[in-house]
C-alpha positions as CSV (number, residue, x, y, z in Angstrom):
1,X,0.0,0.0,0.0
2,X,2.6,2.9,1.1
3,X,4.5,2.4,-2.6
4,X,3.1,6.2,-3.6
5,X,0.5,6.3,-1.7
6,X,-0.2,10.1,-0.9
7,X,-1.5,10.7,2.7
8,X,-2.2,14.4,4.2
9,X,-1.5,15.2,8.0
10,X,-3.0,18.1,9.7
11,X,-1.2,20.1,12.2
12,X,2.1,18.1,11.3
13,X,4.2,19.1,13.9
14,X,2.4,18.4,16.5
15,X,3.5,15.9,19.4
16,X,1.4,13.2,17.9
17,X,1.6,13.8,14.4
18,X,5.2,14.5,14.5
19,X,5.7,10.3,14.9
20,X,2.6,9.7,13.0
21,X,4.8,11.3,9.6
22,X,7.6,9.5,11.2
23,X,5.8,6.2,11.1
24,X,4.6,7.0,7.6
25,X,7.5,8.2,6.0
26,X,9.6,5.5,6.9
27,X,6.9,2.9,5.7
28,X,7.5,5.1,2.6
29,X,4.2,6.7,2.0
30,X,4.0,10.2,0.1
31,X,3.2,12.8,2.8
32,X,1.8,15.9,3.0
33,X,1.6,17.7,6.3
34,X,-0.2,21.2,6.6
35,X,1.1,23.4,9.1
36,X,0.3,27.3,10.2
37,X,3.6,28.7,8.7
38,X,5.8,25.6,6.7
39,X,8.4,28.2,7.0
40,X,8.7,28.4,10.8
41,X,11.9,27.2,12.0
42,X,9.8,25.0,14.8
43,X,9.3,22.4,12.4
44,X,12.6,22.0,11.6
45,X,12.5,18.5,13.0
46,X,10.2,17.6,10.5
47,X,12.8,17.5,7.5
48,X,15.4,15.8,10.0
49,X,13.2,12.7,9.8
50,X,14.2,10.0,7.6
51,X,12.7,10.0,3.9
52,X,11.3,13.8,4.4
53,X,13.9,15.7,1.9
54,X,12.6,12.7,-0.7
55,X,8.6,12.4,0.1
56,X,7.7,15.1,2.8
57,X,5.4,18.5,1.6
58,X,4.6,20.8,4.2
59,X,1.6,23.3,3.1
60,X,0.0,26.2,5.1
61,X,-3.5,25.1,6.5
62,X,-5.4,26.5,8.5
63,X,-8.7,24.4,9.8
64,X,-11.0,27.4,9.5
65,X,-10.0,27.7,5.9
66,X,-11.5,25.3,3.9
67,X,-9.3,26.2,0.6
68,X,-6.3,25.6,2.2
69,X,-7.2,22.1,3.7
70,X,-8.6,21.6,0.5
71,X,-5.4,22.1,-1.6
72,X,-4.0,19.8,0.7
73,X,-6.1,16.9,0.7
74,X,-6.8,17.2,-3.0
75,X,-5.1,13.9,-4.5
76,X,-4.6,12.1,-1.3
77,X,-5.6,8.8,-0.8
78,X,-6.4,9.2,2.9
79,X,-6.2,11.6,5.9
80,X,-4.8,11.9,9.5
81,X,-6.9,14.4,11.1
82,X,-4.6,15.5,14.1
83,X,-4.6,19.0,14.3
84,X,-6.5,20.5,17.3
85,X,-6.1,22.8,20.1
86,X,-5.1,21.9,23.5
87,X,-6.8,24.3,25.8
88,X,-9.5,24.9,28.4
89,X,-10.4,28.6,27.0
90,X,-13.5,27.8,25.2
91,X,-13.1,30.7,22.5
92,X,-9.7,28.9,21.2
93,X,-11.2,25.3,22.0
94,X,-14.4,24.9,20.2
95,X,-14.4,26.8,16.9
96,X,-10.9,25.1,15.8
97,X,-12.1,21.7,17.1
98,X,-15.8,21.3,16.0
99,X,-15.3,23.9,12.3
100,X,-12.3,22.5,12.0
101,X,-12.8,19.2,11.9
102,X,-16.1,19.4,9.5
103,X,-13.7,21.2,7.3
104,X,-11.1,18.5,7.4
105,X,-14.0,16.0,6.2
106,X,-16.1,17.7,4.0
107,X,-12.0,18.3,2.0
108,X,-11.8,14.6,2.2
109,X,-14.8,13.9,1.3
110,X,-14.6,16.3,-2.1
111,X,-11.1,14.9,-2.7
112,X,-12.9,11.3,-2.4
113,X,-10.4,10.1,0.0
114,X,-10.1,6.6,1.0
115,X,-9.9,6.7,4.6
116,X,-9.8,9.8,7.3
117,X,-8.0,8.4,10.4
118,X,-9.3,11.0,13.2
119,X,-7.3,11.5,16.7
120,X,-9.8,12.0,19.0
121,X,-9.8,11.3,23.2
122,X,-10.3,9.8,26.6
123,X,-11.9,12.9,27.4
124,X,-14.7,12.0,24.9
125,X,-15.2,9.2,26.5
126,X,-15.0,9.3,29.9
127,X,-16.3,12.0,31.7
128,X,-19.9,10.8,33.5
129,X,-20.8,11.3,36.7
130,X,-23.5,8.5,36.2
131,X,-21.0,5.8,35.4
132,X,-21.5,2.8,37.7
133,X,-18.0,2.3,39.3
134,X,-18.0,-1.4,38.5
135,X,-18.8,-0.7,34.5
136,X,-16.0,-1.1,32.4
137,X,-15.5,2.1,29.7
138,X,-15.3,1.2,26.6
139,X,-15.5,2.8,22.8
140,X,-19.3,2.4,23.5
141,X,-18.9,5.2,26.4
142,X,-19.4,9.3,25.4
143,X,-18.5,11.9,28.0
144,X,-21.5,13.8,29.6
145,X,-22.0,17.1,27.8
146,X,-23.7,18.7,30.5
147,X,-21.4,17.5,33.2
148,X,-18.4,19.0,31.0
149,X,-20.2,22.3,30.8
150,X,-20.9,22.8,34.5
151,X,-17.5,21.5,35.7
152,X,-16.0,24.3,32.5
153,X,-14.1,21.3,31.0
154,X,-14.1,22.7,27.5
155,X,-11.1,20.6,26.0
156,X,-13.4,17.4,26.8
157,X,-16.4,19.6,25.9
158,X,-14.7,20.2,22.4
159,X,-13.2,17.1,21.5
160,X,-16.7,16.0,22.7
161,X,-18.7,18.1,20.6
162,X,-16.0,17.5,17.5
163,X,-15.8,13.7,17.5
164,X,-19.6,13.6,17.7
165,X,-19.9,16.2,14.6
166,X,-17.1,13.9,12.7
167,X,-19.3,11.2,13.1
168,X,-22.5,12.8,11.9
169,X,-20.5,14.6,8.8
170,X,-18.9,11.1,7.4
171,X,-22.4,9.4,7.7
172,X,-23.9,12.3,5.4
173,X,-21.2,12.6,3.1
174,X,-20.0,8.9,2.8
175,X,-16.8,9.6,4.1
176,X,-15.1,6.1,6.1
177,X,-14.0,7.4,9.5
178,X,-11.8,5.4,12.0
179,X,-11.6,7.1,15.8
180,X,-8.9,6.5,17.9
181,X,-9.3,7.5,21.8
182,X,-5.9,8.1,23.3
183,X,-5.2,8.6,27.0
184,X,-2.5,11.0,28.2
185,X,0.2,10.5,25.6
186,X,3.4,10.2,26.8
187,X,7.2,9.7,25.7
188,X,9.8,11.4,23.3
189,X,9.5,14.5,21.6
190,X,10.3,14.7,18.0
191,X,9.4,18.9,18.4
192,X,11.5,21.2,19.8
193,X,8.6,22.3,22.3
194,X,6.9,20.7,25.6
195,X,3.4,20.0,24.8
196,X,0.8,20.1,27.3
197,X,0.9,15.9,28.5
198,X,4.6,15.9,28.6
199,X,4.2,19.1,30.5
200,X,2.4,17.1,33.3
201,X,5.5,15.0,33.9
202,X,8.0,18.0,33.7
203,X,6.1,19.8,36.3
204,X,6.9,16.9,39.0
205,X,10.9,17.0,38.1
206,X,11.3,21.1,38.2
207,X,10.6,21.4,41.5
208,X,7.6,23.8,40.3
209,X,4.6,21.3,41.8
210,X,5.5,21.1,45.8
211,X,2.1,18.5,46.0
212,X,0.6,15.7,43.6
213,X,-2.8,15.5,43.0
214,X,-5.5,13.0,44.9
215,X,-6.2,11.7,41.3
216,X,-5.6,8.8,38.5
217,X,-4.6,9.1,34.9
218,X,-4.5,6.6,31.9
219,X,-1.1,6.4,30.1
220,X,0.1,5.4,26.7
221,X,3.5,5.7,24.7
222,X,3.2,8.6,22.0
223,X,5.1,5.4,19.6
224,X,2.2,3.4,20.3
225,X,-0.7,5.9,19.5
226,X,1.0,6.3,16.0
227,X,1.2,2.5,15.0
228,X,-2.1,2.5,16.2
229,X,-3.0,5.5,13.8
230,X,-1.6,3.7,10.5
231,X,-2.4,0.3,11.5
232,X,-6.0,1.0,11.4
233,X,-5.6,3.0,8.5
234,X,-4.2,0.3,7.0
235,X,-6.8,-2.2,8.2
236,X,-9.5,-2.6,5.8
237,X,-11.5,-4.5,8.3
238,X,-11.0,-1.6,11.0
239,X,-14.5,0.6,12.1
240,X,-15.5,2.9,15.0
241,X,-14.1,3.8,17.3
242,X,-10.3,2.4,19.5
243,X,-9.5,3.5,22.8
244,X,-6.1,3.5,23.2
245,X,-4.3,3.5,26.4
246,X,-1.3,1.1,28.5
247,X,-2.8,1.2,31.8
248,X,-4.2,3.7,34.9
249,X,-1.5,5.2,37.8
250,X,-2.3,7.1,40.8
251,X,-0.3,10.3,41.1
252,X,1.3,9.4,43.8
253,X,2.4,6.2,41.5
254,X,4.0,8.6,38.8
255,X,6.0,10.4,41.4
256,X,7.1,7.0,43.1
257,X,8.3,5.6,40.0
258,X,10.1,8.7,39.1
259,X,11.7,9.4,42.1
260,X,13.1,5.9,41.7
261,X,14.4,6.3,38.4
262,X,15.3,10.1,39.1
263,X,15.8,10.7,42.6
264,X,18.1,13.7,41.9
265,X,15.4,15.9,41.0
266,X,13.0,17.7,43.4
267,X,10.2,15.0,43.1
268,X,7.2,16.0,45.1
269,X,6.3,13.2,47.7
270,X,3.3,14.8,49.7
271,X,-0.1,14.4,48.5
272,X,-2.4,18.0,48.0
273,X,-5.4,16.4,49.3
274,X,-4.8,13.8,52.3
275,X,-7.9,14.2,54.0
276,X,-10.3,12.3,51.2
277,X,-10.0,8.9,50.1
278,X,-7.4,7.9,47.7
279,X,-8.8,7.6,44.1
280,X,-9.4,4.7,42.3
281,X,-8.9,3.9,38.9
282,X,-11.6,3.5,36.4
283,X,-11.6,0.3,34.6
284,X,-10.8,0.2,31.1
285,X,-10.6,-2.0,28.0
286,X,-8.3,-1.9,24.9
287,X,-9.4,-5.1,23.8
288,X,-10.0,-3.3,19.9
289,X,-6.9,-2.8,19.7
290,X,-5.0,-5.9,21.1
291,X,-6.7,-7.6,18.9
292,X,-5.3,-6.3,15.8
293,X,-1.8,-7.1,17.5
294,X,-1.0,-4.0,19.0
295,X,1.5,-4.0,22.0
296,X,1.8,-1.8,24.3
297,X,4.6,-0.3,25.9
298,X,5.0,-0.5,29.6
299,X,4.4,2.8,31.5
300,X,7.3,2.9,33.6
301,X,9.1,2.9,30.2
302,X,6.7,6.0,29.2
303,X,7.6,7.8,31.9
304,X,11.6,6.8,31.3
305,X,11.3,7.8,27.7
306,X,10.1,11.1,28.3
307,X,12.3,12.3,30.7
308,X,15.4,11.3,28.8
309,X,13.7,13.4,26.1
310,X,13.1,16.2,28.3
311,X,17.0,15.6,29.0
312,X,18.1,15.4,25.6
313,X,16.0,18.2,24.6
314,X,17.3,20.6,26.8
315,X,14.3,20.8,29.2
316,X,15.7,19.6,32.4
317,X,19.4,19.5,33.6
318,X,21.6,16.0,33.1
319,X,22.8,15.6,36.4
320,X,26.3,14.3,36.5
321,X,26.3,11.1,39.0
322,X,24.1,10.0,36.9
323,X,26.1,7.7,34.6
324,X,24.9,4.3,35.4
325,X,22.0,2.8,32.8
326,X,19.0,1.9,35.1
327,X,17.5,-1.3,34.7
328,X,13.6,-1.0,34.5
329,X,11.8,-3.6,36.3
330,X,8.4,-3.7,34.5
């Protein structure tokens, strides 16, 4: 299939997307990425990848402009519909999401593409206060609107809103639309910037959060969530939606495990909230996607992988003594 096979991904040098044209280049598809300014030194690490001098176009795109998406997608065989913001103002949040993503699909759909791969979340998934505590989320699960509103959660509102307006815009315009649902997405940066996730591992090693928070998070490997992207677009068989996630930590489990691979930073070890019960994970199933043979990466190895890229990158000192390679004990 990738033998000159023309793809388009939006917002290309994203965190995500940045492996996801990693992934694809290297399986040696054609690839178009659309960016705000392909110019823009930022996405210099884009044309360091392997393959992108030979089969890599960046193009200006913005999602509220439906000519330049267009002149994108035009010609492509299918689409990885990445780009969206990351934000809890719901000005920036919902207008780039929800207009931006029937943009993206009614340009596929015009351009008659093949398949539009769309990177949706857990926050469209899980966010309901009426979920028994025994029931097991799934892709048949949607986060509660309402409940999103009144507790201001607009990035879960958004990608809420967005995946359920994706849905509703392939069915009309015959468009074949595969979701995946990734947790917090974790690992090495390709980009030269810390994106919001990694941001919530950097915080603990800075010495900038004193507490950790009296709550539970799902993990993944940002490698992972891209196989996952091109294996399902690759999957003829593959429909709906995939949840896509390694497996559920307390905080106080994140800052355990990196204060034992790290104990030379300033890892908080005092919980902000000691006086209610500690939180319990939701439980989860990734059954979709094991079943198509993907693996997932342990998460003490997520959290080792990203702050070695954090160290690499420049975000947070090497300390000297430490030399030794650590052994990770999954």
């Amino acid at each position: 299939m990738p033998s000159g096979h023309v793809v388009c991904v939006t917002g290309a040098g994203g965190y995500i997307a940045s492996w996801i044209v990693k992934l694809l280049l290297e399986k040696g598809y054609i690839v178009r990425g659309t960016v705000r300014n392909p110019d823009d030194a930022k996405y210099g690490h884009l044309w360091e990848l392997e393959g992108a001098k030979e089969r890599l176009t960046l193009y200006k795109g913005d999602l509220l402009d439906y000519h330049s998406l267009r002149e994108a997608i035009n010609g492509c065989d299918g689409v990885f519909h990445t780009a969206s913001p990351v934000t809890d103002d719901p000005e920036q949040m919902l207008e780039p999401a929800v207009a931006g993503t029937r943009n993206v699909i009614n340009a596929a759909a015009e351009a008659k593409v093949r398949r539009v791969m769309f990177t949706s979340s857990i926050g469209t998934v899980y966010m309901d206060p009426n979920r028994e505590p025994e029931k097991v989320v799934d892709e048949s699960c949607w986060s509660d609107l309402e409940f999103c509103k009144n507790t201001k959660n607009w990035y879960c509102y958004g990608k809420t809103v967005a995946e359920q307006s994706a849905w509703a815009e392939t069915k009309e315009k015959g468009v074949d639309l595969v979701v995946i649902n990734p947790v917090l997405v974790l690992g090495p940066l390709l980009q030269p910037t810390v994106n919001a996730s990694v941001l919530h591992i950097l915080k603990y090693l800075t010495g900038s959060a004193k507490t950790y928070a009296n709550s539970v998070q799902a993990y993944v490997h940002v490698k992972d969530v891209a196989l996952a992207h091109v294996l399902l677009y690759e999957t003829p068989s593959a429909s709906g939606r995939y949840l896509c996630a390694e497996s559920m930590l307390h905080r106080g489990d994140v800052v355990e495990i990196l204060a034992k691979f790290f104990p030379e930073y300033p890892i908080p070890t005092k919980c902000s909230d000691e006086t209610r019960p500690r939180a319990k994970p939701y439980k989860f199933t990734t059954q979709k996607l094991k079943d198509l043979g993907i693996e997932f990466t342990p998460v003490k190895q997520c959290l080792y992988d990203t702050v070695k890229s954090l160290q690499e990158k420049g975000h947070l000192p090497i300390p000297s003594q430490n030399d030794e390679p650590i052994q990770i004990q999954y």
